[in-house]
MOPAC internal coordinates of N, CA, C and O (Angstrom, degrees):
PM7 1SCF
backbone

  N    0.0000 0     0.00 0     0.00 0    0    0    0
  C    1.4526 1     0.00 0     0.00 0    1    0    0
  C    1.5298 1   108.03 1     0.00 0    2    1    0
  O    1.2310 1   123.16 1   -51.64 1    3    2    1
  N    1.3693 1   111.56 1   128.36 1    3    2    1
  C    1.5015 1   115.05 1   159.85 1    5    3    2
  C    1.4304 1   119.13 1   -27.17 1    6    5    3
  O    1.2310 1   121.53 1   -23.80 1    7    6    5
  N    1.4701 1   114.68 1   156.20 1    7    6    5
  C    1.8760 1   100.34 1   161.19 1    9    7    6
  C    1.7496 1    86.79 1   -94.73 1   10    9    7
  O    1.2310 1   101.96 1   149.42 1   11   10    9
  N    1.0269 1   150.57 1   -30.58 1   11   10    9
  C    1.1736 1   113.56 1  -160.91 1   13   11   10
  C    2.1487 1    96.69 1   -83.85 1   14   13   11
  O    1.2310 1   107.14 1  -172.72 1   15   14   13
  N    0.8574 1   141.56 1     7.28 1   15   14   13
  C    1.5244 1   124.96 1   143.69 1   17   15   14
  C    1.1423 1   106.99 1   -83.41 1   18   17   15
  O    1.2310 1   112.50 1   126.87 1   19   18   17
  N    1.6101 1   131.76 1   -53.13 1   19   18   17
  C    1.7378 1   114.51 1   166.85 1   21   19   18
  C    1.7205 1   102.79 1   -11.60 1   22   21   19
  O    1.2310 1   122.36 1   103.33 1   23   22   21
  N    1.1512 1   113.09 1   -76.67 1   23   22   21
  C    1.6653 1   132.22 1  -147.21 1   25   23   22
  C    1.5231 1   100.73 1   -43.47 1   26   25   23
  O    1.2310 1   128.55 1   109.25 1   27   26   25
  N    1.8551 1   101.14 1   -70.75 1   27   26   25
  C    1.0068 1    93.72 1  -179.43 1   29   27   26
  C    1.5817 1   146.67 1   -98.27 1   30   29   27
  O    1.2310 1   125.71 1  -146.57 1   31   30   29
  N    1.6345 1   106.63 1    33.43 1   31   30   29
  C    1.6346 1   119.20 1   163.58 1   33   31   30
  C    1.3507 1    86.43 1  -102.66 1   34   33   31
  O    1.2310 1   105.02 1   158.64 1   35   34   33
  N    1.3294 1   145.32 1   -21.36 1   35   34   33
  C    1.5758 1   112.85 1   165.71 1   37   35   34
  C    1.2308 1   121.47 1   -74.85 1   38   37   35
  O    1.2310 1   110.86 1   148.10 1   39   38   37
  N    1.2600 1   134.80 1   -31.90 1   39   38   37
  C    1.2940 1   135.47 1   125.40 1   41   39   38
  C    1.3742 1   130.64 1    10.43 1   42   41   39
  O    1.2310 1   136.02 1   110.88 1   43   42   41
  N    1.5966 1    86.59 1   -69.12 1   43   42   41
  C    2.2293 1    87.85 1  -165.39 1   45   43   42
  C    1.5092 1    78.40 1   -85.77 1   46   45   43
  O    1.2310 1   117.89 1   127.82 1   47   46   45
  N    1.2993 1   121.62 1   -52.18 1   47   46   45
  C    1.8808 1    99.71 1  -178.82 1   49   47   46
  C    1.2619 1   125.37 1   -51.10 1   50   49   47
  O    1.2310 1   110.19 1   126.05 1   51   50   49
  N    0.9410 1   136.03 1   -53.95 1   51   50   49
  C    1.7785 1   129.92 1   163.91 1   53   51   50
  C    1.5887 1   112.29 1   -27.93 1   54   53   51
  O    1.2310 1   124.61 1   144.09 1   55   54   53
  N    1.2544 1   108.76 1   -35.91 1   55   54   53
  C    1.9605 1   105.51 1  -154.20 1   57   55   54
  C    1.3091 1    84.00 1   -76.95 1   58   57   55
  O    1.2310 1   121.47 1   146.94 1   59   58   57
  N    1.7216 1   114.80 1   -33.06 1   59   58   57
  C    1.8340 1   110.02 1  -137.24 1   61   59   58
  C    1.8370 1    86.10 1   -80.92 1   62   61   59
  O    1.2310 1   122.08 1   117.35 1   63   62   61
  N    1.2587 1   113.61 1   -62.65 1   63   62   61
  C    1.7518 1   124.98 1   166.77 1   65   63   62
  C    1.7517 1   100.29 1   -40.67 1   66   65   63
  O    1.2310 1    97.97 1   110.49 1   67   66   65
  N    1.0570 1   156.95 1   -69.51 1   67   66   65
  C    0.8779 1   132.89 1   154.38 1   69   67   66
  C    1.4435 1   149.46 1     4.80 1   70   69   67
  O    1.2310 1   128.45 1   109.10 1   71   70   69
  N    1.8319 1   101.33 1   -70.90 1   71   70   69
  C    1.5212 1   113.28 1   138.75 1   73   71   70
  C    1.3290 1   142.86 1   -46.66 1   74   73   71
  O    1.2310 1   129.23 1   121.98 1   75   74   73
  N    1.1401 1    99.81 1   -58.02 1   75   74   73
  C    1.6627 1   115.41 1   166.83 1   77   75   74
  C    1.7220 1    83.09 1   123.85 1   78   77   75
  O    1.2310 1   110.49 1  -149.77 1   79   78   77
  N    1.0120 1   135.47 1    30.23 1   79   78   77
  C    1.7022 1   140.94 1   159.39 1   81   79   78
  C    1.4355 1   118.41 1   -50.70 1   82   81   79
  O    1.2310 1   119.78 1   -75.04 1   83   82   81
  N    1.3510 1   118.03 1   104.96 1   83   82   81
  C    1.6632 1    98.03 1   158.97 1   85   83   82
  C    1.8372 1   105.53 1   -87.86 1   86   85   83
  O    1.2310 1   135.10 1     2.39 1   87   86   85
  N    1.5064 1    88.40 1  -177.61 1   87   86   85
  C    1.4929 1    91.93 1  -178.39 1   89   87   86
  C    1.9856 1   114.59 1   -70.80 1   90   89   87
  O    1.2310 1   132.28 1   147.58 1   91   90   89
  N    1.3598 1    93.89 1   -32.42 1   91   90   89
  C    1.3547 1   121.11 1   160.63 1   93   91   90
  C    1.1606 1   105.91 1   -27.39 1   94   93   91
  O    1.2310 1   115.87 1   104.42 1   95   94   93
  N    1.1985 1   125.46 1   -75.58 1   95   94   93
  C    1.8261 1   140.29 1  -146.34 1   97   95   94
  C    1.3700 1    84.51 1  -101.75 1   98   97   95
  O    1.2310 1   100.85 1   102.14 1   99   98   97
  N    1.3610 1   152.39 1   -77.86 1   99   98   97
  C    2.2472 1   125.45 1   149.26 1  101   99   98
  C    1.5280 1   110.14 1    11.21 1  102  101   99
  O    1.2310 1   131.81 1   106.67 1  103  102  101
  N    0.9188 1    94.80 1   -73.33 1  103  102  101
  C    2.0348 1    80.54 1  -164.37 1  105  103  102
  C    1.1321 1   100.34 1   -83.87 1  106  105  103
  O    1.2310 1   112.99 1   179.17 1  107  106  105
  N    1.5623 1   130.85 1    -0.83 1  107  106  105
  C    1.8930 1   102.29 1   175.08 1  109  107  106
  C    1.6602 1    88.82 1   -95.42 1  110  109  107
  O    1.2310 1   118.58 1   160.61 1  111  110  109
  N    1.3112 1   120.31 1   -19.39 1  111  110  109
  C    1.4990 1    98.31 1  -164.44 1  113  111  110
  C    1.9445 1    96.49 1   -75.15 1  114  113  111
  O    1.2310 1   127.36 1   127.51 1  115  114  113
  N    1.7945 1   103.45 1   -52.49 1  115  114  113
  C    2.1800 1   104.08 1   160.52 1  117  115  114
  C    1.5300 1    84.59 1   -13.42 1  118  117  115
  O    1.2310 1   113.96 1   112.09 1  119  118  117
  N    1.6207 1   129.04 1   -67.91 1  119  118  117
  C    1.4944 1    89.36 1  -137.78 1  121  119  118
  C    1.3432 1   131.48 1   -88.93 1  122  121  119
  O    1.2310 1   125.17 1   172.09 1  123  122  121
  N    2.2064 1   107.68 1    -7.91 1  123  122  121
  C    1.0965 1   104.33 1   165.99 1  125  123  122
  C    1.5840 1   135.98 1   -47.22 1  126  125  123
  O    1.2310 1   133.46 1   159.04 1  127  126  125
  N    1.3772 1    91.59 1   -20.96 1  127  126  125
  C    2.0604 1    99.08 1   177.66 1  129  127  126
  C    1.5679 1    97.87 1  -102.22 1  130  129  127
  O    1.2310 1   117.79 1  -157.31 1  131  130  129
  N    1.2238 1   121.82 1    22.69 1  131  130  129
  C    1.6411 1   105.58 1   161.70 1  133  131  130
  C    1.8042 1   106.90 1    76.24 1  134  133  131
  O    1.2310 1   126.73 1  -153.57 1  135  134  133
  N    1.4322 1   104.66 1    26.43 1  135  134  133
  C    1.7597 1   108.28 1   166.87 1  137  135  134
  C    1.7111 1    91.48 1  -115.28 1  138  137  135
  O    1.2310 1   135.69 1   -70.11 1  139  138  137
  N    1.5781 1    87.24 1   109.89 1  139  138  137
  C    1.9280 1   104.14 1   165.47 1  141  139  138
  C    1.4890 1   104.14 1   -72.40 1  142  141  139
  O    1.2310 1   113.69 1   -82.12 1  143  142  141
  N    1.2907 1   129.55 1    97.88 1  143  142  141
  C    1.3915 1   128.61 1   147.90 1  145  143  142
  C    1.7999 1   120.03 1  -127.57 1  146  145  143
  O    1.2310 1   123.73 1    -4.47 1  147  146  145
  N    1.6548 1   110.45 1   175.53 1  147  146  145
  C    1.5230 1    92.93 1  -171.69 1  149  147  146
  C    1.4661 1    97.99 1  -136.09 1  150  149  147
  O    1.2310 1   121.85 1    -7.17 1  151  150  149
  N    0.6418 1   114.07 1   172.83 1  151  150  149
  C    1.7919 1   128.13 1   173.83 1  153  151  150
  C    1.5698 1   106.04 1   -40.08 1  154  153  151
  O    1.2310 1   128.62 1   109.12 1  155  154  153
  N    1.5435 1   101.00 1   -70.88 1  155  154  153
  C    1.7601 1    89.09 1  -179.01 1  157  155  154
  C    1.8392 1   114.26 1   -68.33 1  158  157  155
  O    1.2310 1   124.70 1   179.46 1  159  158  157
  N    1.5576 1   108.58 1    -0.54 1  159  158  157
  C    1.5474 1    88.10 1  -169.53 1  161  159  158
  C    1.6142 1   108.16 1   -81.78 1  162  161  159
  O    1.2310 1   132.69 1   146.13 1  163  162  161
  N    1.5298 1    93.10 1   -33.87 1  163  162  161
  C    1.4598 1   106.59 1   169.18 1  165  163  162
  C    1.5520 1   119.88 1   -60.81 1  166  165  163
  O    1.2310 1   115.99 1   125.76 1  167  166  165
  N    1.1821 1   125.22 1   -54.24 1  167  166  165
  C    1.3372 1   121.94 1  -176.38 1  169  167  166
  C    1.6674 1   100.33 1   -65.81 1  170  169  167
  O    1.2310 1   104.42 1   164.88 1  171  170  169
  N    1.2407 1   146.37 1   -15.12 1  171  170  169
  C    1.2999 1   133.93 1   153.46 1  173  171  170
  C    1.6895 1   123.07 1   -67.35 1  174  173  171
  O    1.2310 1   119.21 1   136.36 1  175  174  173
  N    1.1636 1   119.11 1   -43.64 1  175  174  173
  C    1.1813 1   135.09 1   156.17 1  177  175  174
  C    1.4921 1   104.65 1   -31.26 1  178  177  175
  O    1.2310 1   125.62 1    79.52 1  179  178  177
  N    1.1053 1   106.80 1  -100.48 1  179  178  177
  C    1.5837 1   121.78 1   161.61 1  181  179  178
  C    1.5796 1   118.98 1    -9.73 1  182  181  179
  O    1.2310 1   119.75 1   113.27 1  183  182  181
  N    1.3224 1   118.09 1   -66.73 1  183  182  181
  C    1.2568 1   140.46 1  -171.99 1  185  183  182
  C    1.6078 1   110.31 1   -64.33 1  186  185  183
  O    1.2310 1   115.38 1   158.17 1  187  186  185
  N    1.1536 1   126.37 1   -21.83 1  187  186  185
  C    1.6239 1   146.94 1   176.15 1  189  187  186
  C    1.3521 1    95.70 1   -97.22 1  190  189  187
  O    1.2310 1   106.34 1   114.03 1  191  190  189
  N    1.4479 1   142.98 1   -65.97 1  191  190  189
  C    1.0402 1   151.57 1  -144.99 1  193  191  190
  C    1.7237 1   105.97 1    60.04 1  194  193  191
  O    1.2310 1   133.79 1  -119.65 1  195  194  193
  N    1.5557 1    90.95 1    60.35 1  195  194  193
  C    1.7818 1    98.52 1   171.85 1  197  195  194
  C    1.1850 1   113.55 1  -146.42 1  198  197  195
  O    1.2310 1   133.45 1   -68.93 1  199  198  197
  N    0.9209 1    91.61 1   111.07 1  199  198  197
  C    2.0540 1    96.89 1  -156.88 1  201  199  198
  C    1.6575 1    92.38 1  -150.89 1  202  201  199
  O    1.2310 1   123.58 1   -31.40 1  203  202  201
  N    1.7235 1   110.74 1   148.60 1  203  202  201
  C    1.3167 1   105.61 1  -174.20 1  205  203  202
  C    2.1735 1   102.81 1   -90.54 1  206  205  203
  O    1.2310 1   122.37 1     0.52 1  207  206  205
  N    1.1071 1   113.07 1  -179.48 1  207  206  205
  C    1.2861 1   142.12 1  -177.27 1  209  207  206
  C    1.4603 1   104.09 1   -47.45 1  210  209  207
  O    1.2310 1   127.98 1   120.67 1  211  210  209
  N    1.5125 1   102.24 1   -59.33 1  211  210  209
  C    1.4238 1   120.69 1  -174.08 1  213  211  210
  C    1.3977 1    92.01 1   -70.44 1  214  213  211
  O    1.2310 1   109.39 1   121.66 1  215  214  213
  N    1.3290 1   137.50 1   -58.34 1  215  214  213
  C    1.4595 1   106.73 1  -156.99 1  217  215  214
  C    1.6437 1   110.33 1   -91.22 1  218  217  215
  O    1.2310 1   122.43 1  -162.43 1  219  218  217
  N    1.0726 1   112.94 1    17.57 1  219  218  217
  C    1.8647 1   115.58 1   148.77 1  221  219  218
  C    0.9866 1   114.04 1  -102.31 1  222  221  219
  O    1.2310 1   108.65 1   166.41 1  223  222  221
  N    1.1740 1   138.83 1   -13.59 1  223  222  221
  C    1.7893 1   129.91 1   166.96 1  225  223  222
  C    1.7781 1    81.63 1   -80.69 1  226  225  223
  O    1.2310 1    98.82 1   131.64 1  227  226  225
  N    0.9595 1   155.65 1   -48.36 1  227  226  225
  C    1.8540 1   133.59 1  -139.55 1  229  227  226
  C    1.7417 1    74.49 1   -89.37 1  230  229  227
  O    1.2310 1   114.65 1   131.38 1  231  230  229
  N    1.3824 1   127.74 1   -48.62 1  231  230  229
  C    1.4633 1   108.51 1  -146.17 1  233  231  230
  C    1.7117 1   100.42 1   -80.64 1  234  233  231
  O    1.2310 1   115.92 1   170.87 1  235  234  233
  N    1.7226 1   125.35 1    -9.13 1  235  234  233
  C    1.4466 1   105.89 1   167.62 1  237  235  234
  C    1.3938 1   110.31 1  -109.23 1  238  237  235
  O    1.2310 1   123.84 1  -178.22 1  239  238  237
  N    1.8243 1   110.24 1     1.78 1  239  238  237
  C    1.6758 1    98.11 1   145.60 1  241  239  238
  C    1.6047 1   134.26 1   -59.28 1  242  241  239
  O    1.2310 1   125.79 1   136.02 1  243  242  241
  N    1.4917 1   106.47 1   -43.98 1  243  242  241
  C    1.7076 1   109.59 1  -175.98 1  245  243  242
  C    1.3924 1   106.34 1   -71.22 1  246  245  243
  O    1.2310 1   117.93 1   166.30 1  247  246  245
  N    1.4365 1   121.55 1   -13.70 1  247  246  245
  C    1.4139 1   123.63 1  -158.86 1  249  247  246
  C    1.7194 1   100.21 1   -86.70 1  250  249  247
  O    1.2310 1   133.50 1   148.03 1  251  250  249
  N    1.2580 1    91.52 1   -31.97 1  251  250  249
  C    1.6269 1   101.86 1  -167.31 1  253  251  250
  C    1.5283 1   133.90 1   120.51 1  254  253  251
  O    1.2310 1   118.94 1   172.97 1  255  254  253
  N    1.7433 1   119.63 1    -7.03 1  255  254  253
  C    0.4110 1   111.08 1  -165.24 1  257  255  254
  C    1.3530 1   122.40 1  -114.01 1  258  257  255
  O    1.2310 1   111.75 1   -59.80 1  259  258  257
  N    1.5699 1   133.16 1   120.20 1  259  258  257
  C    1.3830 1   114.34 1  -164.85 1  261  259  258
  C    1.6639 1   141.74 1  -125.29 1  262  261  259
  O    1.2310 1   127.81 1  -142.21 1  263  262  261
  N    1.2256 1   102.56 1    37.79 1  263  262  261
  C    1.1703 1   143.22 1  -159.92 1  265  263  262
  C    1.4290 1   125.34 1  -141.16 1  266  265  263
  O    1.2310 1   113.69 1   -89.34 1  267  266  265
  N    1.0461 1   129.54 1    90.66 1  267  266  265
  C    1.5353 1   132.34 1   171.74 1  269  267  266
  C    1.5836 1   117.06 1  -112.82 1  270  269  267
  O    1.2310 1   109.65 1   -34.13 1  271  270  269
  N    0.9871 1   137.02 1   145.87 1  271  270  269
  C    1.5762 1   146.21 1  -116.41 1  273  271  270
  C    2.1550 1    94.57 1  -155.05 1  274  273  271
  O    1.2310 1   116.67 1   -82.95 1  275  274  273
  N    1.1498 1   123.94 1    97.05 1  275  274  273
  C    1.3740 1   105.97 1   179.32 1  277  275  274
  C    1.3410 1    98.63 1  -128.05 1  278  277  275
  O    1.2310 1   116.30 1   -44.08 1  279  278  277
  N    1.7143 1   124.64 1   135.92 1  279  278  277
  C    0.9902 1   145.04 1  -166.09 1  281  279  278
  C    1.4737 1   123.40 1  -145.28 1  282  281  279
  O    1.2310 1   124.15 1   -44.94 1  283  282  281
  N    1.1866 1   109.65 1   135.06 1  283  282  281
  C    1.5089 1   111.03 1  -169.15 1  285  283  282
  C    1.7081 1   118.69 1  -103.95 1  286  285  283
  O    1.2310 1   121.49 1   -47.92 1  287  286  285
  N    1.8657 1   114.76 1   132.08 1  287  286  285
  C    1.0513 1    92.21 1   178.97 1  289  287  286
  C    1.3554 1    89.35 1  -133.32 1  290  289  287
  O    1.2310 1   115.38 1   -29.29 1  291  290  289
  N    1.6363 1   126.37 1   150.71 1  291  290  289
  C    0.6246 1   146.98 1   172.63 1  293  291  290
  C    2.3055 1   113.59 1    29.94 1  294  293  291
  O    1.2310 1   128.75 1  -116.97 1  295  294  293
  N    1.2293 1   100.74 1    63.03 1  295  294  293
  C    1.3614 1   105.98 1  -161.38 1  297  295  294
  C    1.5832 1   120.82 1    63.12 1  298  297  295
  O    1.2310 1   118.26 1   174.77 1  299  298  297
  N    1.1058 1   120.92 1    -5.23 1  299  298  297
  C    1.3568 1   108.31 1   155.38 1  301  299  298
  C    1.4039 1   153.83 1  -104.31 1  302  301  299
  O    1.2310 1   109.62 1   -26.94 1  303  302  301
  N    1.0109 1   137.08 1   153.06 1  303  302  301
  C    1.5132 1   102.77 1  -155.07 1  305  303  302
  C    2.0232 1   117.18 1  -106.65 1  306  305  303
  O    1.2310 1    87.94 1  -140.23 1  307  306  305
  N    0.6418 1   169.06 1    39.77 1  307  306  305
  C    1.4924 1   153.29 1   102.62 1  309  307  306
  C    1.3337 1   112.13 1    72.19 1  310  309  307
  O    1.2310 1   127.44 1   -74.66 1  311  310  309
  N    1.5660 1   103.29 1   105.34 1  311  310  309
  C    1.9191 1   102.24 1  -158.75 1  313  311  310
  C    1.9330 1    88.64 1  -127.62 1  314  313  311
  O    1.2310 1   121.24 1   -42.72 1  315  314  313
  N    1.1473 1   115.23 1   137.28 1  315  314  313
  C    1.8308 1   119.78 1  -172.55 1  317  315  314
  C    1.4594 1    99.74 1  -144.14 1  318  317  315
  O    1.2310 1   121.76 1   -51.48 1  319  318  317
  N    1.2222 1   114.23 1   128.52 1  319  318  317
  C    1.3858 1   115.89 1   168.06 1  321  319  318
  C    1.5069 1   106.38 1   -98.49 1  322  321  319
  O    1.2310 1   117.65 1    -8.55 1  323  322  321
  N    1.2773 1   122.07 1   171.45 1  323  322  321
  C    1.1791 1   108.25 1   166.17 1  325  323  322
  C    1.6338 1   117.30 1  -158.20 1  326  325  323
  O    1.2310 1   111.43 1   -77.37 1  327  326  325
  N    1.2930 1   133.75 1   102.63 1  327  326  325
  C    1.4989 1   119.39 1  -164.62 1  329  327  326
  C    1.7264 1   127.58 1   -69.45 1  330  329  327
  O    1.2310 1   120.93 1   -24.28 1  331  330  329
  N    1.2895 1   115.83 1   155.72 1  331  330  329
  C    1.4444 1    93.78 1  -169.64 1  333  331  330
  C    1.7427 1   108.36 1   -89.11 1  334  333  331
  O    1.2310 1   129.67 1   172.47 1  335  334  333
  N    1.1607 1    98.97 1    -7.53 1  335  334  333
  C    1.6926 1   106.03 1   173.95 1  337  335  334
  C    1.9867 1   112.36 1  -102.88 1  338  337  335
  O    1.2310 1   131.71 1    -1.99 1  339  338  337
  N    1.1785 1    94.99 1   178.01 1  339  338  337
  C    1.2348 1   108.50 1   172.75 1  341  339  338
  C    1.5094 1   124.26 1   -42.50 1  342  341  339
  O    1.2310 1   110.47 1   -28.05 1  343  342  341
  N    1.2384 1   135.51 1   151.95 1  343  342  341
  C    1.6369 1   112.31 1   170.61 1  345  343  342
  C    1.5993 1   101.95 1   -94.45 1  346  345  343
  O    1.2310 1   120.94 1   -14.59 1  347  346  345
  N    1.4608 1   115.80 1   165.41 1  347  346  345
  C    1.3163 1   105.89 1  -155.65 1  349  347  346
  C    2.1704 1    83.74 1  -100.19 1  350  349  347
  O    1.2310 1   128.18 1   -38.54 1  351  350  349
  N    1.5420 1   101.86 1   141.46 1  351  350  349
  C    1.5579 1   107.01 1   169.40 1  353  351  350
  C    1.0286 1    86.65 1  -112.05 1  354  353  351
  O    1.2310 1   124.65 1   -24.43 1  355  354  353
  N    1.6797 1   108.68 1   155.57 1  355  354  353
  C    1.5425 1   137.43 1  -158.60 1  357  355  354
  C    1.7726 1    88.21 1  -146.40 1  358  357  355
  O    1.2310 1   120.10 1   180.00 1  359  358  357

């Protein structure tokens, strides 16, 4: 695996653990906006860290989060999301 998919499925995993998100409660929320996905399609997605553009902007739109922060240090790259609300505790 690339590091830049490393980067960013640790990424969407941090936000989702963060929340208290399973992948579960991900694809039912995908489906309130009309994205058909399922538990295992996501956890493969995820699990590769090969997932397109669009479906990491929809999955840290439903999540809440809308703001990501990328910064470079010394050739490496440093990826932060950050929500503008509260994170949700469960």
């Amino acid at each position: 695996m690339s590091v830049w998919n490393d980067k960013i499925k640790r990424l969407l995993k941090s936000e989702l653990v963060k929340r208290g998100i399973s992948n579960t409660e991900l694809a039912e929320m995908l489906g309130q906006i009309g994205i058909e996905e399922t538990k295992s399609s996501i956890d493969s997605k995820i699990s590769r860290g090969t997932f397109s553009a669009s479906f990491f902007i929809q999955c840290l739109s439903v999540i809440g989060c809308t703001r990501i922060e990328i910064e470079s240090y010394d050739n490496q790259l440093t990826i932060a999301a950050a929500p503008l609300s509260e994170y949700l505790i469960k």
